[in-house]
N, C-alpha and C positions, 0 to 999 in steps of 0.2 A: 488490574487490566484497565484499560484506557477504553474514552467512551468516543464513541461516534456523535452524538450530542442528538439524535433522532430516532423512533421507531418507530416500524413497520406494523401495518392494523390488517388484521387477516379477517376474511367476511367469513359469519358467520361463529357460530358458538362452540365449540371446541368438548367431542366427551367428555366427560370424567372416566378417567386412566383407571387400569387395576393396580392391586399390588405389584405384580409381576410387573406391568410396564413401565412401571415406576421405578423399579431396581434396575429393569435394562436398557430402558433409554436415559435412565437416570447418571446412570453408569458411566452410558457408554458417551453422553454427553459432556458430564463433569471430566471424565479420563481427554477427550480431544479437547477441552477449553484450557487443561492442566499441558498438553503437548504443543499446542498453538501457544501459551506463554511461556516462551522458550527467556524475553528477555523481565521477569518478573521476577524482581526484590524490593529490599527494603526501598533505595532508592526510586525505583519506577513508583512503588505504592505511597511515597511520602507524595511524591507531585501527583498522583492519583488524585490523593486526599484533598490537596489544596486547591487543586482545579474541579473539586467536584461538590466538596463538603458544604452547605452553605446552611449557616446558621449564625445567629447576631448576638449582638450580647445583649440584647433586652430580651432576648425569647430565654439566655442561660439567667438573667437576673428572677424572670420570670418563673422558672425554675424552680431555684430556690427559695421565693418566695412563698409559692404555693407548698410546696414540703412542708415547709414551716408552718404552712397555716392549716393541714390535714392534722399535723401532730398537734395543734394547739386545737382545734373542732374536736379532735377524737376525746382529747384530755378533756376538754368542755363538757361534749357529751356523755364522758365515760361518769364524769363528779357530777351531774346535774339530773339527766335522766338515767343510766343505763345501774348504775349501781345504785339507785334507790328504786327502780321499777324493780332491780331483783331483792331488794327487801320486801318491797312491799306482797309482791309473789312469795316472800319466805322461803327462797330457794334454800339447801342444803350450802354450807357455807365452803364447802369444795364447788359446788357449781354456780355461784353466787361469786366466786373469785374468777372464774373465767366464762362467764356466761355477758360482761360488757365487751371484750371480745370480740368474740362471734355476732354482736349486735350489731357492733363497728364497722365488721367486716361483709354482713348483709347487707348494710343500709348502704356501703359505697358499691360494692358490686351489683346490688339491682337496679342503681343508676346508672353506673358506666356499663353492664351487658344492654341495658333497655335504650343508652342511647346509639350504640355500637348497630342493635337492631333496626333501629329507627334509619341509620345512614344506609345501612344494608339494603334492607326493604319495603322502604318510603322515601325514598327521594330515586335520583337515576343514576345512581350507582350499579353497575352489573358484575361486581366482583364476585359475591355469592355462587349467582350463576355460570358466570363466564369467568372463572379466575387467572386464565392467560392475559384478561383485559385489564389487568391492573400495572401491567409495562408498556398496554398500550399509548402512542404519543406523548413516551416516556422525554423530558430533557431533560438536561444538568443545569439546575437552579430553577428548574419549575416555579410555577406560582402554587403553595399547598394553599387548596379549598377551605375558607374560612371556620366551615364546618368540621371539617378533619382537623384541623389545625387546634382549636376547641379539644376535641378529642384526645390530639397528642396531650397537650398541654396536662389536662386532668389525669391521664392515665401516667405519663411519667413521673411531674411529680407526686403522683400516689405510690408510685415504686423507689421512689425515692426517698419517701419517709417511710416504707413499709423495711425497707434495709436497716434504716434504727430503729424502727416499735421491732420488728424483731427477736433485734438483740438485747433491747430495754426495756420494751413493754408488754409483748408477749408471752404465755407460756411455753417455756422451754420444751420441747419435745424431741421425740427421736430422729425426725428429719428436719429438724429447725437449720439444720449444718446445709444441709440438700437446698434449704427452703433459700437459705440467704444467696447460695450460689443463683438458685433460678433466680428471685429478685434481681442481682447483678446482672447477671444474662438477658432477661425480660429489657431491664432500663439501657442496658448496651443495644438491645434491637430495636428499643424503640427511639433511643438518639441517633444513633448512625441512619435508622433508614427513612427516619426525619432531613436528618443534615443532606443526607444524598436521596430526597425526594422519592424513596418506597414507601409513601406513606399512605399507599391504596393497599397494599399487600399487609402491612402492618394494623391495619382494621379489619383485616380479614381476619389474622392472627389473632388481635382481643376478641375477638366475637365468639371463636372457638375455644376459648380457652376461662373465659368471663363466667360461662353458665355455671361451670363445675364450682364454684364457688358460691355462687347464691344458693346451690343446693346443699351445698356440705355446711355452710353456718345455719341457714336454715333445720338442715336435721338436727346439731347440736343444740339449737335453741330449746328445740320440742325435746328433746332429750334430755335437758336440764329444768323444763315445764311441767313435765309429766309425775315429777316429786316435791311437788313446791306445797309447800302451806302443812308438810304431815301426811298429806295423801297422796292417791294415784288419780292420776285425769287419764283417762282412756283417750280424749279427742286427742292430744297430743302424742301420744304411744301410738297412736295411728299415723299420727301427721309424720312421724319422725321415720317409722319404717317403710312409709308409700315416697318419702323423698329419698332415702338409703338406695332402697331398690331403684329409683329414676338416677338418682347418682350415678349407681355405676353403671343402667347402663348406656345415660350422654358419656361417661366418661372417655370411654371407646368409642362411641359414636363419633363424638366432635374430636377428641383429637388423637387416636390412633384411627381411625378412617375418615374422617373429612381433612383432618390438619394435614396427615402426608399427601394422600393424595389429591388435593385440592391446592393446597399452601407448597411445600414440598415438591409438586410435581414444577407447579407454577415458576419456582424459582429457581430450578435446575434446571429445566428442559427449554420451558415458555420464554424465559427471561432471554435468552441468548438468542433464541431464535425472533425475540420481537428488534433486542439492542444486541447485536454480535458481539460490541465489546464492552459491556455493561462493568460498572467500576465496583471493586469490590466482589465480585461471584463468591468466591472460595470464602472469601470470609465473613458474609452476611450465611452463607448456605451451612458452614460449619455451627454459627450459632442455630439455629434452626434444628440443627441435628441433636443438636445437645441439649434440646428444648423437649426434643422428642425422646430421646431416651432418660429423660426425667420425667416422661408423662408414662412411658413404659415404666417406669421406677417406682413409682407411687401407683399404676393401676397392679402390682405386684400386692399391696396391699390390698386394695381392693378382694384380690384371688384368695388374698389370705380369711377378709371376713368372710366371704365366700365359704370357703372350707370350713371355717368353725361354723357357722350356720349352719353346714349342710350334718355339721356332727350332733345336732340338739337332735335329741333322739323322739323326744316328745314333745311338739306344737300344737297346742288345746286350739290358743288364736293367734290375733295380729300382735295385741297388747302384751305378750308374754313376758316377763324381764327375770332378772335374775331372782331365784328364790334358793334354800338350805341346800339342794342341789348344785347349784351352779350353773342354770342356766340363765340364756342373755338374750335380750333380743336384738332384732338386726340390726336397727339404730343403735345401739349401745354398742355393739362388735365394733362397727364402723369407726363410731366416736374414739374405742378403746384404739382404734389400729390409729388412728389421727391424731389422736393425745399424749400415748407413752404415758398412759395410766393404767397402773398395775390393777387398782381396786377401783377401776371405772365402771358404775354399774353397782358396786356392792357400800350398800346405805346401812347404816348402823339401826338395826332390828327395833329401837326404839325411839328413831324417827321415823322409819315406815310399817306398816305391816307386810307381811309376806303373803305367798298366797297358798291355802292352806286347805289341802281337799279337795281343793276344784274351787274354793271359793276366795277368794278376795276383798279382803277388808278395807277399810274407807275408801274404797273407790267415787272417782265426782267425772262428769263430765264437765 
């Protein structure tokens, strides 16, 4: 679709929509902007592209460089601190192989969600609260806010090396296949609505989506702590199931209820009524969707620790973990549904003790 190059600023703060209103002006909106581009193809979207897109080549040099240099900080981090802090813990040598990881991947996501918050809710930004106002005095070719611009920079190219760590440096898992598609999707919304100046709407979307991840490494951390040195540490079998439980439930919170109807509503309803002919609709709104049923996809598993939690038939306390029975506790469930590890949880009897009567052998805070 073709842009009018201006929009309209409407007074005043705008509810937050339900589900329902969301599907049917969502609908009924996307259905007339789909009837009104009677003359949309490939040709109209190529001059779309070219009259709209604006990005240089020191921001794509730029790019690349930074990719480059997360993979070469992570590799640093990973040979300097992360695999010798997990010797020197004496993890088990299954979580001691993937325990720099999760280290990697805490220490960048509680910078880029804390500074995502920071733009959000310290400075004068009202996208959080008003997220129609992120089209507001929308143009083609804008000036993006130094501060954002920051923002993009760090976060794309960190999805840009996160599509090789990956496939190369990663543990392979059962949704590693899913993981790389989102990454791809991720870095496609986050260049296109850079190039065509959504780049209010696109910090909204890291914000919502950032937190889930400082708490999922976070739990595996403690989850790979809790057996370190021979023993059991109680503070961490704490830490690991009080973050499990806040996992799931931001996970729904921020993005099957704030992500659609916040983000989601914003860009199918808000967008058109702020830019009539806003460039790109269907096809920035398609990825968006497919963001979302990848965040349904994986909170599936979630339901699934859910269920095996809810089948332990016996919970003394918080610390619980697997003993000759087979039971696990919720950070472990968690971890096991996030790993595609079969014997996740189950330590060979003469590295740990189990717990035996009600009682618990080398236990440390």
């Amino acid at each position: 679709m073709g842009s009018d190059g201006g929009s309209a600023v409407p007074v005043g703060v705008e509810p937050m929509p339900g589900y329902w209103e969301l599907l049917s002006r969502g609908s009924s909106v996307m259905l007339g902007a789909w009837r009104d581009c009677g003359g949309c193809g490939v040709k109209l979207s190529k001059q779309t592209l070219l009259d709209n897109a604006y990005i240089t080549w020191t921001e794509v040099a730029l790019f690349f460089l930074c990719a480059f240099l997360w993979t070469m900080l992570r590799r640093g981090l990973t040979e300097s601190l992360f695999k010798p802090l997990a010797q020197w813990c004496r993890l088990l040598p299954k979580d001691a192989a993937k325990m720099p990881e999760s280290a990697w991947k805490l220490v960048f996501y509680t910078m880029s969600w804390s500074y995502s918050s920071y733009l959000l809710f310290f400075t004068s930004y009202s996208f959080f609260h008003d997220p129609p106002s992120v089209f507001y005095n929308w143009k083609s070719g804008m000036t993006v806010p130094t501060d954002i611009a920051v923002a993009y920079l760090i976060q794309g190219s960190f999805y840009g090396h996160s599509i090789y760590a990956t496939i190369n440096m990663d543990t392979w898992r059962k949704d590693s296949a899913v993981m790389v598609v989102h990454h791809i999707i991720t870095l496609a919304l986050i260049c296109f609505s850079y190039a065509f100046r959504y780049h209010n709407v696109g910090i909204l979307v890291l914000f919502l989506h950032d937190i889930n991840d400082v708490q999922l490494e976070f739990t595996k951390l403690n989850v790979y702590l809790k057996s370190r040195g021979g023993g059991y540490h109680l503070i961490n079998d704490v830490l690991s199931n009080m973050a499990s439980v806040s996992f799931s439930i931001t996970w729904f919170w921020f993005r099957l209820y704030w992500f659609p109807l916040k983000v989601l509503y914003a860009t199918c309803v808000s967008s058109i009524q702020s830019v009539p002919n806003i460039p790109f609709y269907f096809f920035f709104n398609t990825l968006l969707f497919a963001l979302l049923l990848m965040n349904i996809y994986w909170f599936l598993f979630i339901v699934i620790f859910v269920v095996k939690l809810l089948k332990v038939k016996e919970v003394n306390d918080v610390r619980e973990y697997e003993d000759e029975d087979g039971k696990k506790s919720a950070a472990e469930l968690l971890k096991e549904n996030c790993d595609d590890d079969d014997d996740a949880g189950h330590h060979n009897s003469a590295q740990r003790k189990h717990t035996q009567n009600g009682v618990t052998k080398d236990k440390h805070l």
